[in-house]
C-alpha positions as CSV (number, residue, x, y, z in Angstrom):
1,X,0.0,0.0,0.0
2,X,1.3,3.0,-1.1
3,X,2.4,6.0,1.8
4,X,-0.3,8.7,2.3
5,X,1.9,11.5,3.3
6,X,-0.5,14.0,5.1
7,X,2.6,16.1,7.5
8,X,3.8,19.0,5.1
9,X,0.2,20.9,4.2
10,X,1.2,20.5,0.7
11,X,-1.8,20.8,-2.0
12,X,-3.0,17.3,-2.8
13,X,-4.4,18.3,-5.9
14,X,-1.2,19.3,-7.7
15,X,-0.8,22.9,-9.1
16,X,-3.1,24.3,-12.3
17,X,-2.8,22.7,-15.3
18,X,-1.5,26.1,-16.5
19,X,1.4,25.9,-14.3
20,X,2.0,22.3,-15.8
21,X,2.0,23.2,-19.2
22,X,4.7,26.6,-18.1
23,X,7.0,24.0,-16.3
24,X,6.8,21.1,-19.7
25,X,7.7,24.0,-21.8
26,X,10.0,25.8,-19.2
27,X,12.3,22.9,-19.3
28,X,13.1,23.5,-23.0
29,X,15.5,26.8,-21.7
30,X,16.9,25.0,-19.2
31,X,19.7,25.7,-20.7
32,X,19.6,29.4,-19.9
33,X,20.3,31.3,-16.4
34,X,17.1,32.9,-15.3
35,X,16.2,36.2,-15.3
36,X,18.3,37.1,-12.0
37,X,15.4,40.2,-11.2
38,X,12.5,37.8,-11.8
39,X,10.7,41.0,-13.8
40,X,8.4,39.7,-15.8
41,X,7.1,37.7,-12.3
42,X,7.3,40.6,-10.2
43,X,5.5,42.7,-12.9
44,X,2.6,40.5,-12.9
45,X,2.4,40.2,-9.1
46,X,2.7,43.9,-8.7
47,X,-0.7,44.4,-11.3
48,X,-2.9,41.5,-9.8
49,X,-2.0,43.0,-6.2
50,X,-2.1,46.6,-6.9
51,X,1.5,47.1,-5.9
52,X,4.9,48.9,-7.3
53,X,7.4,46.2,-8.8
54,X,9.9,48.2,-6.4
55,X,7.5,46.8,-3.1
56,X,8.2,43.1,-4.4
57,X,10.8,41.1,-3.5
58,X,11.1,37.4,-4.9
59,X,12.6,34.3,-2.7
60,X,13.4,30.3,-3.2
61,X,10.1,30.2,-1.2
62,X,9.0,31.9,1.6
63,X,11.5,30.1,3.6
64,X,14.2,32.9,2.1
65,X,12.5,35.4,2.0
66,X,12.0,35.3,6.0
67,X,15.9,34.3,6.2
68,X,16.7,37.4,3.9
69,X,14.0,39.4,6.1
70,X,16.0,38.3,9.4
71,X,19.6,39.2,7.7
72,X,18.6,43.0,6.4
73,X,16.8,43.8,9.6
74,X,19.1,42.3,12.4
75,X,22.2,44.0,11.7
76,X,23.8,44.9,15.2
77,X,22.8,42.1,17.8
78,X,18.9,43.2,18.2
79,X,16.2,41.1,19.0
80,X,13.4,39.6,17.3
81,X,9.9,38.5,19.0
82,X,8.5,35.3,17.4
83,X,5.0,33.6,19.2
84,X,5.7,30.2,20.5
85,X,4.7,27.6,19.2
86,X,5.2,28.4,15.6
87,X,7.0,27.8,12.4
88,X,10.4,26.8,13.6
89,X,12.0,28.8,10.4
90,X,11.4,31.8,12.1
91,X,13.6,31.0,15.0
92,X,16.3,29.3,13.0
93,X,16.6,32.6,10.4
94,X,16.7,34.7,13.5
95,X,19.6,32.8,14.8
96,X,21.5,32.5,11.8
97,X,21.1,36.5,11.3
98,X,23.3,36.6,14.4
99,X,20.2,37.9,17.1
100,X,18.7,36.6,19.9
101,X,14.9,34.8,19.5
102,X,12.1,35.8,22.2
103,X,10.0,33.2,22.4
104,X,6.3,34.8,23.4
105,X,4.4,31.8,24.6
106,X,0.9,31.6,22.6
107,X,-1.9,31.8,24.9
108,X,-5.3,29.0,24.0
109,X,-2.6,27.9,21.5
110,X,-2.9,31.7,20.1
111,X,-1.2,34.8,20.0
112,X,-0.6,37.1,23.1
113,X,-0.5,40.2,21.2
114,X,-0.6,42.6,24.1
115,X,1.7,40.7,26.1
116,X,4.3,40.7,22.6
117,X,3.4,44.5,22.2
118,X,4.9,45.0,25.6
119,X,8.0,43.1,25.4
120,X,8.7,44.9,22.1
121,X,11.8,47.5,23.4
122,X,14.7,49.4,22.1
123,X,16.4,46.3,21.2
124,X,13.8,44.8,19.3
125,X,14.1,45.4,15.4
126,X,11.5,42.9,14.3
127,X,8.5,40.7,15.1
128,X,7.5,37.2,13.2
129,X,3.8,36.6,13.2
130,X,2.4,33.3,10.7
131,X,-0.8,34.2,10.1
132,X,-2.7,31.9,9.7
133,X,0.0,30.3,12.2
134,X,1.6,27.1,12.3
135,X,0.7,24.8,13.8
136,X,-2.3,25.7,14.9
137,X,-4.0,27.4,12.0
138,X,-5.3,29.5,14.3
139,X,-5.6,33.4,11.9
140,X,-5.3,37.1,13.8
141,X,-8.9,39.8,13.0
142,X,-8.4,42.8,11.8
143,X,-9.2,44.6,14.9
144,X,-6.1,42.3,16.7
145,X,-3.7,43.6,14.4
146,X,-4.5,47.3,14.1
147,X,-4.5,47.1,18.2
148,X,-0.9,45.3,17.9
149,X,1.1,47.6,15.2
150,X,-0.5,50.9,17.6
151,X,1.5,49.7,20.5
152,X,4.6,48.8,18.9
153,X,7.6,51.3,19.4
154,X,8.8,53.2,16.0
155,X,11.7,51.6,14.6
156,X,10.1,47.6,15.0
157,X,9.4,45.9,11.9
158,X,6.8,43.3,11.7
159,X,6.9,40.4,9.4
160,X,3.7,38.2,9.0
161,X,4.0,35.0,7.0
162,X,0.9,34.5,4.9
163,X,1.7,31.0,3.5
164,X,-1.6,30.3,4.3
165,X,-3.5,33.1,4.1
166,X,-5.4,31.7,0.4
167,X,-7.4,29.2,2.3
168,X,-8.8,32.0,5.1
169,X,-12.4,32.2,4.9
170,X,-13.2,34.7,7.7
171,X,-14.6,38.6,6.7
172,X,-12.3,40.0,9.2
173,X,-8.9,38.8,8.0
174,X,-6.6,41.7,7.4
175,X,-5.7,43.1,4.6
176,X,-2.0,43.5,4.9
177,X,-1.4,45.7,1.5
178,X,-3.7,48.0,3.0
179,X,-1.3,48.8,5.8
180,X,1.6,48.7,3.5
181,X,-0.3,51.8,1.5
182,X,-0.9,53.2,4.8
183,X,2.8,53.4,5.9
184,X,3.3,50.5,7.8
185,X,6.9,49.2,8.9
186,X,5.4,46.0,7.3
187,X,7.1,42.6,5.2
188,X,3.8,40.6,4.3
189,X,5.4,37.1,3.3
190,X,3.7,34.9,0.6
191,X,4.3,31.7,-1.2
192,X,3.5,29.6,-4.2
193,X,4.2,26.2,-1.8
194,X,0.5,26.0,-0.5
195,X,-2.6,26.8,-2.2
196,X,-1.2,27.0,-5.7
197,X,0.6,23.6,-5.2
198,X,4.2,24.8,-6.5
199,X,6.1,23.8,-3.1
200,X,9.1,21.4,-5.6
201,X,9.9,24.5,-6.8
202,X,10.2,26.6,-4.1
203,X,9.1,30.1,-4.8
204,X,7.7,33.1,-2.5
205,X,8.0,36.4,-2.2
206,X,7.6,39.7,0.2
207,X,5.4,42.5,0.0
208,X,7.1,45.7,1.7
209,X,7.1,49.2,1.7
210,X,10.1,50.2,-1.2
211,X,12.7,51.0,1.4
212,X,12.4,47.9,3.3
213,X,12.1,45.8,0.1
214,X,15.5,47.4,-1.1
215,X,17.3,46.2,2.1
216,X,15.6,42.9,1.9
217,X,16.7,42.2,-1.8
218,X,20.1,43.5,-1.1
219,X,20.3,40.0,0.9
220,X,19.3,38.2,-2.0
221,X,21.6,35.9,-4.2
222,X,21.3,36.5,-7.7
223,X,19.5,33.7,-9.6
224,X,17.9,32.4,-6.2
225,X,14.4,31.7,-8.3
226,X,14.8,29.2,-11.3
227,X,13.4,30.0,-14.8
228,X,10.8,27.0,-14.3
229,X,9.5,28.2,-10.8
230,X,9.0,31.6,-12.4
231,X,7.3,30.5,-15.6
232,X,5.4,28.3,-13.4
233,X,4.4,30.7,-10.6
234,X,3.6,33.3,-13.5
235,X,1.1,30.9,-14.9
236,X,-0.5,29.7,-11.8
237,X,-1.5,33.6,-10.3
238,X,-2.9,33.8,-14.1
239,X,-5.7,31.2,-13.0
240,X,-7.6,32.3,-10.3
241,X,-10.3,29.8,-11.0
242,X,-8.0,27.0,-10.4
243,X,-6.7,28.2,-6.9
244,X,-10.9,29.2,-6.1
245,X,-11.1,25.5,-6.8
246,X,-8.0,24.4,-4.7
247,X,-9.6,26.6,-1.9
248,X,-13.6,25.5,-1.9
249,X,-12.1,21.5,-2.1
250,X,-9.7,22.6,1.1
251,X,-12.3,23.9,3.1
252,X,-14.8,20.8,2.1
253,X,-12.0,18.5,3.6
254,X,-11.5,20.6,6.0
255,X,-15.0,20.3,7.6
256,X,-15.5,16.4,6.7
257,X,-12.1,16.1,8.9
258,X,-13.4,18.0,11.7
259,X,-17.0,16.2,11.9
260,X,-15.0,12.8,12.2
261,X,-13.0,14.0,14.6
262,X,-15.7,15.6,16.5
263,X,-17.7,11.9,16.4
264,X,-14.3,10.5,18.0
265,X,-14.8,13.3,20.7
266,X,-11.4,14.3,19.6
267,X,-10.3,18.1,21.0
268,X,-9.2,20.0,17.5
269,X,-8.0,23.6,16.7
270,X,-10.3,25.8,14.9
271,X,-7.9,26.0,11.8
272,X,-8.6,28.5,9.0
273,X,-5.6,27.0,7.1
274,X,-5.3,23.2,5.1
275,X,-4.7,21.7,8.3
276,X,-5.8,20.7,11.9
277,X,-4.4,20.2,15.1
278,X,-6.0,17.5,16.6
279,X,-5.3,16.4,20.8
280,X,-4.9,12.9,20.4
281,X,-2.7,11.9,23.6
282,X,0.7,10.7,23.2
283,X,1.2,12.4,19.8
284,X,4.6,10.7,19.1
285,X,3.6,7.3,19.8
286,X,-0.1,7.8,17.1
287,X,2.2,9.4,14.3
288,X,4.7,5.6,14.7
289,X,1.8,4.0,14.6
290,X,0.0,5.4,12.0
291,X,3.2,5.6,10.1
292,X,3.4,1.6,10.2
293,X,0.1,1.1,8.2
294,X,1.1,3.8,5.2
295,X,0.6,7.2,7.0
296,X,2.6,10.2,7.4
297,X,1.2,13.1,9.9
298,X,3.5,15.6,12.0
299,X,4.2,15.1,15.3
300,X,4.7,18.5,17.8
301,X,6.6,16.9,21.1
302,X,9.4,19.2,19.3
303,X,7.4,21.8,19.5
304,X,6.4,21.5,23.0
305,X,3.0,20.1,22.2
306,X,3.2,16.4,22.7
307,X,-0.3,15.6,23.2
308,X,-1.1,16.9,19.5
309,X,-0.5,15.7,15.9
310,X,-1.3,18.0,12.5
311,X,-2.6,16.7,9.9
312,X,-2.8,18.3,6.1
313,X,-6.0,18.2,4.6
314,X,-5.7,15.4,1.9
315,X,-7.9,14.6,-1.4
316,X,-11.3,12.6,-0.3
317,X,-9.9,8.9,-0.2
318,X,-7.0,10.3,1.8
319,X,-9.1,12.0,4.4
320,X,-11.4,9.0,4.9
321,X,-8.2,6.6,5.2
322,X,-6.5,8.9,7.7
323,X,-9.6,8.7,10.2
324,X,-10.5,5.3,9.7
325,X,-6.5,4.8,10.8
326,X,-6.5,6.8,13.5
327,X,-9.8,5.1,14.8
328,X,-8.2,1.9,14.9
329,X,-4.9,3.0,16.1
330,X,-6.7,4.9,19.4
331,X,-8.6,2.3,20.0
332,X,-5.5,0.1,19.8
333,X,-3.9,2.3,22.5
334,X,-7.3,2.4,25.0
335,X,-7.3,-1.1,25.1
């Protein structure tokens, strides 16, 4: 039986046939070093998001653009503020940049904004926020965030990390461009990994006011985004029905996942991303288990959740062989 990998929140459909057809024909100039500026990408970008070329900065996937984000803003042995538990690529490209990570514990498994608001100091040059985060897929309101970036200091940069920000159903998400307009000290981090189903070929990019994106891209290596992941990645924003479709089929899956669960009495996050975070006891020992019948979900003891697993939202036939595992393997354990 074949292994049902459901730990990465990858996009089980695949990306748009569009993006297909870019990468079969991409591989024909192979041959040829990419455009090192990415400009017809970043052109494109800049008109479907109402944004300069000059506020667009493109990365080997979001991954590098947080890394570059860390290097050009934590120059002389500041601090940056992450929420804990989160993406663990925050901390990491905070300590490669050379500073020192303050962990802000999450509070319900979500973000203490007040409390992060009032650790933020003179040493503090930026703040990491995933929103939706990760693991939890728990997403920030408007009215949060507004309340957050008043109380910061000047001089503090905040970074939020949008990878999953195409599968947010709620009115009251922000819209991040709209503070950039506004004058924000804001990097709004997105990526082609998730919803558009492009994560092999690692491309994201950052949305920032033009000074900050000029000392973000002066951290970028040239060529850093292939000529296949940009042909790709300029066909897939092209088809907005496809990613609609990727989106309706996530949130469908979503909700048959968290009915099951709820039948098991299983405790769950409320997650407005492509996955949940589901209490199922000793989290280490269900993900062994459930790897040894053909299925891959993430375990969080290294995240200092060990009671939980997450899980990715899979097609159908993955969903219902992922709960009808786990029923088996609990029940295995109660007995």
């Amino acid at each position: 039986m074949a292994m049902v990998d459901l730990s990465a929140n990858e996009n089980p459909f695949g990306p748009s046939p569009e993006a297909v057809r870019a990468i079969i024909d991409g591989a024909g100039i192979a041959h040829r070093y990419p455009d090192s500026q990415g400009a017809v990408l970043k052109t494109a970008l800049a008109e479907a998001l109402g944004v300069k070329i000059d506020n667009i900065v493109l990365g080997n996937g979001s991954s590098e653009v947080i890394e570059m984000t860390a290097r050009a803003l934590i120059d002389d042995g500041g601090e940056a503020i992450i929420g804990w538990p989160s993406f663990p690529t925050y901390r990491s490209a905070v300590g490669r940049a050379g500073a020192a990570a303050v962990l802000a514990p999450l509070v319900d498994h979500a973000y203490d904004l007040d409390a992060m608001a009032e650790r933020a100091d003179g040493q503090t040059r930026l703040v990491i926020i995933g929103n939706p985060n990760n693991p939890t897929g728990l997403a920030i309101a408007r009215t949060a965030l507004d309340r957050f970036l008043d109380r910061l200091p000047p001089g503090v940069v905040v970074c939020i990390d949008e990878a999953y920000g195409e599968y947010v159903g709620r009115p009251d998400f922000p819209n991040t461009l709209d503070d950039i307009a506004a004058g924000r000290s804001l990097v709004v981090v997105r990526t082609l990994s998730k919803a558009y189903g492009l994560a092999g070929l690692r491309i994201g990019y950052a949305i920032a006011p033009e000074s900050l994106a000029c000392r973000i891209d002066s951290q970028r290596q040239r060529f850093n985004t292939n000529c296949i992941a940009q042909a790709a990645a300029l066909a897939a924003i092209r088809d907005p029905d496809y990613l609609a479709r990727i989106v309706a089929l996530n949130a469908w899956g979503r909700d048959w996942l968290a009915s099951r669960l709820s039948a098991l009495g299983l405790i769950f996050l409320d997650s407005e991303a492509n996955f949940l975070m589901v209490k199922v006891g000793d989290g280490a020992r269900v993900c062994r288990e459930l790897k040894e019948v053909g299925l891959l979900v993430k375990p969080l003891d290294g995240l200092g959740l060990p009671e939980y697993i997450r899980v990715s939202v899979g097609r159908p036939d993955e969903n219902a062989r992922f709960f009808e595992c786990l029923r088996t393997t609990l029940a295995g354990i109660a007995s």
